[in-house]
VEXDREN-2710 file (C-alpha; in Angstrom, 1 decimal):
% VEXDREN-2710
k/r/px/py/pz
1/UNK/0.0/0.0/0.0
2/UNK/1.5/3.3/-1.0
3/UNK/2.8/5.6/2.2
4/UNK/-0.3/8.3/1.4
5/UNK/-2.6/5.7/2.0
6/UNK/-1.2/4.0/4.8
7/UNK/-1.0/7.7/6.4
8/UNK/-5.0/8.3/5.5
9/UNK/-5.5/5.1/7.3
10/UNK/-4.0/5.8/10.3
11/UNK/-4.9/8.9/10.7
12/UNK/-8.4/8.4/10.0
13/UNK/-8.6/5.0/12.3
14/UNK/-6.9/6.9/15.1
15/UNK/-9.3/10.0/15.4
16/UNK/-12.3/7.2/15.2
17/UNK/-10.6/4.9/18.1
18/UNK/-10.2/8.8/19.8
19/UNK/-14.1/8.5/20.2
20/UNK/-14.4/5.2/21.4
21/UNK/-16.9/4.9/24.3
22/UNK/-19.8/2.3/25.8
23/UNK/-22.3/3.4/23.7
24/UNK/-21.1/4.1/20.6
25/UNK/-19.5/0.7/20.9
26/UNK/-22.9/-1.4/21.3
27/UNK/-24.8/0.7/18.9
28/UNK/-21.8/-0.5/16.8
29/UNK/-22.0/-3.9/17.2
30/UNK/-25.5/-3.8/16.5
31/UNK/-24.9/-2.3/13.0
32/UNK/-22.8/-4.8/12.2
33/UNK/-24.2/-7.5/13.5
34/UNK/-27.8/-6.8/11.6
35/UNK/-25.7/-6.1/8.5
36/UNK/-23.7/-9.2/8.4
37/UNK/-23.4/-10.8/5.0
38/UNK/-26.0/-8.1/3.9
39/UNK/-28.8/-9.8/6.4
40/UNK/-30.8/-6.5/6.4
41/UNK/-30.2/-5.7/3.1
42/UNK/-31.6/-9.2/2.1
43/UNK/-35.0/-9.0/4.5
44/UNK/-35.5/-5.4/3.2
45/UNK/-35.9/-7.5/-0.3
46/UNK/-37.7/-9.8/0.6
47/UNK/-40.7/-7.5/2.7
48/UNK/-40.3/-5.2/-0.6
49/UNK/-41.3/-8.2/-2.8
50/UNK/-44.0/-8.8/-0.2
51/UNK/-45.6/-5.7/-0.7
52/UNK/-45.5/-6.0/-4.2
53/UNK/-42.0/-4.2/-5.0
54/UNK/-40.6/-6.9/-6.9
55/UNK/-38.2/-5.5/-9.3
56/UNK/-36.6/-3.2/-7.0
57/UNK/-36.5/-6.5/-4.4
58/UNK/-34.5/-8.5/-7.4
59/UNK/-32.2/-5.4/-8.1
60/UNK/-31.1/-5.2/-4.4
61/UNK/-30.7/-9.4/-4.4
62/UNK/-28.3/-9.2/-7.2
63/UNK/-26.2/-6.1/-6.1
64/UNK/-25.6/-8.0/-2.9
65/UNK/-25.0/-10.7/-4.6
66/UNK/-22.5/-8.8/-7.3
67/UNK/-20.7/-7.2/-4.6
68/UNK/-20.3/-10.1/-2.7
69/UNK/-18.4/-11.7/-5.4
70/UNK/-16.3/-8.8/-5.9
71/UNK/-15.2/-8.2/-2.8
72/UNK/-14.5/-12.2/-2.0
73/UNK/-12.7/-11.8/-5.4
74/UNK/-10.6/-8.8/-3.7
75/UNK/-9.7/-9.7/-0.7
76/UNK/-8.4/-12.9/-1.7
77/UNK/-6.1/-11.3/-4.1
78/UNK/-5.1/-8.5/-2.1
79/UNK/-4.9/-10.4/1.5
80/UNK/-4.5/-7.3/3.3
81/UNK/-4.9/-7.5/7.2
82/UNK/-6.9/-6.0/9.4
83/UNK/-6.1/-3.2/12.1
84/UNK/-4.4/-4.4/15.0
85/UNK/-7.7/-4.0/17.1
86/UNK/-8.7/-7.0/15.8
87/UNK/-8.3/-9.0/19.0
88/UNK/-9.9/-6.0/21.0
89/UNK/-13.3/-6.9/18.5
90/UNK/-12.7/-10.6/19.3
91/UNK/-13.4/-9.9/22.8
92/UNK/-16.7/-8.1/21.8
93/UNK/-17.3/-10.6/19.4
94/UNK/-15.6/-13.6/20.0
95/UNK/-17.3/-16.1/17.2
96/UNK/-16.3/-14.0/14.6
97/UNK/-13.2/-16.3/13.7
98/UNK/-15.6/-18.8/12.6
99/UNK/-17.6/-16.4/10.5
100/UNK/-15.4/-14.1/9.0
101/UNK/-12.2/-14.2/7.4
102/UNK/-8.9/-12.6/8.2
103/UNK/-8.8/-10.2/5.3
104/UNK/-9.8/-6.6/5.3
105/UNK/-9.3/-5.4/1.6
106/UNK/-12.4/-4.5/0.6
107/UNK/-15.0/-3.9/3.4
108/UNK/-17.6/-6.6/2.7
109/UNK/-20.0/-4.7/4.8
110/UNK/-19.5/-2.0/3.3
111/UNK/-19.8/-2.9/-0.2
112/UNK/-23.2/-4.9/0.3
113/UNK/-24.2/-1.9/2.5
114/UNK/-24.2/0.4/-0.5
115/UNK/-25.0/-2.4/-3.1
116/UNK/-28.3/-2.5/-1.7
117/UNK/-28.5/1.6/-1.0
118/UNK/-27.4/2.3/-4.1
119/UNK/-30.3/0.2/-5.7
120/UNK/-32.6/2.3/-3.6
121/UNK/-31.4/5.2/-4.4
122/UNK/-31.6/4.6/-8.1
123/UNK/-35.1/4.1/-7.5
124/UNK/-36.3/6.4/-5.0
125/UNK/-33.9/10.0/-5.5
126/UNK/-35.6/11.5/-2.8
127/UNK/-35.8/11.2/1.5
128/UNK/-35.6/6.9/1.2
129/UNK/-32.9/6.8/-1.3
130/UNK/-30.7/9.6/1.0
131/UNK/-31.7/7.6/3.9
132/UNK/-30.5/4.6/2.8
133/UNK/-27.3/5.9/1.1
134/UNK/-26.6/7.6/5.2
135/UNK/-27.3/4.2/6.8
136/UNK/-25.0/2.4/4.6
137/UNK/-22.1/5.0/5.0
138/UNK/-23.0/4.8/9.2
139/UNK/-22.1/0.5/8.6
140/UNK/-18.6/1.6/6.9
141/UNK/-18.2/4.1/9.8
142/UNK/-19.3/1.3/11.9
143/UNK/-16.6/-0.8/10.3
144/UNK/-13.4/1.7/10.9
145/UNK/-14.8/2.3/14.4
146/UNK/-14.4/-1.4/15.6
147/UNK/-11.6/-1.7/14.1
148/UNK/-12.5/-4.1/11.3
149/UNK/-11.4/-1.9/8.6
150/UNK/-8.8/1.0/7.4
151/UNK/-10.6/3.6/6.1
152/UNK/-9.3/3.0/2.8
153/UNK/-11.1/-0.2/3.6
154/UNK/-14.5/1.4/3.3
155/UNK/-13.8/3.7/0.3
156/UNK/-13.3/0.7/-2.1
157/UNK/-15.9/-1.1/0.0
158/UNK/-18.4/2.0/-1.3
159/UNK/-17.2/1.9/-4.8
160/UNK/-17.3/-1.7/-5.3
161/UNK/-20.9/-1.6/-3.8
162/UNK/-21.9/1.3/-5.5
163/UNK/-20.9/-0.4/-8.8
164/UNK/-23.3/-3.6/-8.0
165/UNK/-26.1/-1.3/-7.4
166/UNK/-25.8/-0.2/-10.8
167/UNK/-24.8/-3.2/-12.8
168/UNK/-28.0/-4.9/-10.7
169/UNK/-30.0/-1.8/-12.1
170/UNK/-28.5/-2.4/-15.7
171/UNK/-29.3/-5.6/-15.8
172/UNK/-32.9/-5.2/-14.4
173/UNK/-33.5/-2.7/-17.7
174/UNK/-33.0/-5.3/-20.0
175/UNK/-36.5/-6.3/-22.0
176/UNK/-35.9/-9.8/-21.6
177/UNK/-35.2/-9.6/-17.8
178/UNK/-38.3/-8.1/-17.3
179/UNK/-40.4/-10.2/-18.9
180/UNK/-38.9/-13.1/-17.6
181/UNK/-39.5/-11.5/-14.1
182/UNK/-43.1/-10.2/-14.6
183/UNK/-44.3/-14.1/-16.3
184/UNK/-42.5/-15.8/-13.0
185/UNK/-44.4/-13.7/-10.5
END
């Protein structure tokens, strides 16, 4: 990693370990608990097809499920490590060696966090779409906070997750899609 970014990082992950207290550390947790593997992403589609909002149900499934294969792709080519507060979160946390894996280049969170807002917000421009877009951006703070991620981190994790959105969108446009979509439900 180039010295610039490696000075972002630090500098960034130091000022949010500078706020660290009790309860920004359980509200946290909780964000990234709810969000792992895109878990509240992936009930959000499924109540939306519930209540009848299939399309934009099937373009949040396969963001998450194009930025999930992106960023497994990433970090297994890049095998960056995480911060050193790593076993700081295993004390919080301690199952997450059995669910998650050692790398931290790209923020998985992250990138299905804004896979799915980004899809919303391609959809609904206004107070939902902006809403979504904050919420995703609070899980990648989330993510530096505990430690989980450099905040570099969390800027590809947003790109990567902002470019499933719209290849999930893209895709969703094409006649065929549709039709295929609207016969099956």
């Amino acid at each position: 990693m180039p010295t610039i970014v490696q000075n972002f990082d630090l500098l960034i992950s130091n000022a949010f370990r500078s706020l660290q207290c009790v309860p920004l550390d359980l509200a946290a947790h909780l964000l990234t608990a709810v969000t792992y593997g895109g878990a509240l992403w992936a009930l959000l589609a499924v109540w939306l097809w519930r209540r009848g909002q299939r399309l934009l149900a099937v373009q949040i499934g396969l963001a998450l499920i194009i930025a999930l294969c992106e960023t497994s792709v990433l970090k297994h080519f890049f095998h960056r490590e995480r911060p050193t507060t790593i076993e700081l979160y295993q004390l919080w946390m301690p199952l997450h060696n059995i669910f998650a894996d050692k790398y931290s280049f790209p923020s998985g969170h992250t990138s299905q966090s804004f896979a799915a807002a980004g899809a919303i917000f391609m959809r609904y421009s206004d107070w939902r779409g902006r809403l979504a877009l904050a919420f995703a951006l609070l899980i990648g703070f989330c993510r530096i906070y505990e430690g989980m991620h450099w905040p570099s981190d969390v800027v590809v994790g947003i790109v990567i997750g902002l470019l499933a959105s719209w290849i999930a969108v893209q895709c969703s446009r094409i006649e065929s899609f549709r039709r295929r979509l609207k016969n099956r439900c």
